[in-house]
C-alpha positions in Angstrom: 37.1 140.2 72.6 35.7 138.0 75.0 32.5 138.5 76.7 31.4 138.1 80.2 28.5 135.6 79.9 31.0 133.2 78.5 33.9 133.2 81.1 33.4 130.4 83.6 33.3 133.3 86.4 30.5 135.0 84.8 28.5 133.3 87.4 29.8 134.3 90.8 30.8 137.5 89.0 27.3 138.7 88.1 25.6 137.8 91.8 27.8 140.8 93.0 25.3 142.9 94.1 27.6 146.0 92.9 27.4 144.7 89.3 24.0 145.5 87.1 23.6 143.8 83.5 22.5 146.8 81.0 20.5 145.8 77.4 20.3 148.2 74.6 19.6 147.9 71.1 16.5 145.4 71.3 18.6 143.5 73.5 21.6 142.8 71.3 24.1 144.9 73.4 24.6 144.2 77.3 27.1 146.3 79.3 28.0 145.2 82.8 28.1 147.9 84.9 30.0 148.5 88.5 26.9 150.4 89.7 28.9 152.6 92.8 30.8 154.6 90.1 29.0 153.7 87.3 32.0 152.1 85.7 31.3 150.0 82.7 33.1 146.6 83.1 35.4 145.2 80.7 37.5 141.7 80.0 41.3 140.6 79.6 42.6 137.5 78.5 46.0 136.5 78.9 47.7 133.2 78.2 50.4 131.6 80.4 52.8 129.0 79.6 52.5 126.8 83.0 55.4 127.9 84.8 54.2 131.6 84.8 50.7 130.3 85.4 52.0 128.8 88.2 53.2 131.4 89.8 50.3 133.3 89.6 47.8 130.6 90.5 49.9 131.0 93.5 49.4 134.6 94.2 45.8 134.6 93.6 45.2 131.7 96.2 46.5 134.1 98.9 43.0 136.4 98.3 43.7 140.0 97.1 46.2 141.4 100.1 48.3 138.2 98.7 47.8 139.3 94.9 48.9 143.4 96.0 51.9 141.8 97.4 52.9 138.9 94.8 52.3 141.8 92.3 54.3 144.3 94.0 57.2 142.0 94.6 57.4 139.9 91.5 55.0 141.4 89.2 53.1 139.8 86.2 54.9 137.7 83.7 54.8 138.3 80.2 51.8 136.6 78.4 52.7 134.2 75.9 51.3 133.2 72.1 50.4 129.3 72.6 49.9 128.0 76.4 47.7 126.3 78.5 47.0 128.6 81.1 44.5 131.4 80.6 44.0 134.2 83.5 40.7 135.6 83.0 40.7 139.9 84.3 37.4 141.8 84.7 37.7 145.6 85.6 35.8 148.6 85.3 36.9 151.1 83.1 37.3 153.6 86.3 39.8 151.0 88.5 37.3 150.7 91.2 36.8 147.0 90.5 38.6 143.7 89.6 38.0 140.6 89.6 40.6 137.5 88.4 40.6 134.0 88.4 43.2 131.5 86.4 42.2 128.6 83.9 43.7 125.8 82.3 43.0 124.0 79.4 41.8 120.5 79.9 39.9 118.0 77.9 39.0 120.9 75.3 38.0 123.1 78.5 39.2 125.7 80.5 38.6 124.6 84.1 39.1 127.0 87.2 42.2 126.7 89.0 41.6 129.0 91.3 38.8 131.0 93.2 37.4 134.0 92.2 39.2 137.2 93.7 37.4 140.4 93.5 39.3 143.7 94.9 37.4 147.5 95.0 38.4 150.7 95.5 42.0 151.2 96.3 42.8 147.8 96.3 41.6 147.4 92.6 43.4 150.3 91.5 46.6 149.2 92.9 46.4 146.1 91.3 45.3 147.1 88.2 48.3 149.5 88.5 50.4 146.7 89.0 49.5 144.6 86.3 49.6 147.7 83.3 45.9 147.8 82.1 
């Protein structure tokens, strides 16, 4: 399972001000919280051959009214074993937050291809919806 601190987002992720880093157990555990519902955050990975990755780069350049739609309309493709394309989801447990942003592997990296797109409230939940968390 991948952790938060170690995504490329984590960054512009974590200076939400909605989002509060939580230790416990001598500081070997940290939950990520989404402090207005008190929704404890958690992280998808999902590979993408480059066509598919494509096509979602594309929706997620459009912000998140161009995500709802792309989603609505097309939907998300099926992940696949071995590719090059990795989109990175965070959402709380609750569906009152997401955050997504696509990678790709290059020179033994993932790079962003894309900004970060956060949604809350009923935004979030209809993507989330959308996408089958």
């Amino acid at each position: 399972m991948a952790k938060i601190k170690n995504l490329g987002m984590a960054e512009e992720l974590l200076a939400n001000p909605h989002i509060s880093v939580h230790k416990s157990f001598f500081g070997m555990v940290t939950d990520y919280i989404y402090t207005p519902t008190g929704g404890k955050i958690h992280v998808v990975q999902k590979i993408y051959n480059p066509g598919d990755g494509d096509a979602i780069k594309g929706m997620l350049s459009l912000g998140a009214e161009g995500l709802k739609k792309g989603l609505k309309d097309k939907g998300l493709p099926e992940p696949v074993n071995i590719g090059n394309m990795q989109l990175n989801i965070c959402y709380s447990k609750d569906f009152e937050l997401v955050a997504m942003q696509m990678e790709k592997f290059v020179d033994f990296f993932y790079k962003p291809m894309t900004d970060l797109v956060v949604a809350e409230g009923e935004d979030a939940r209809q993507i989330l919806t959308a996408i089958k968390l």
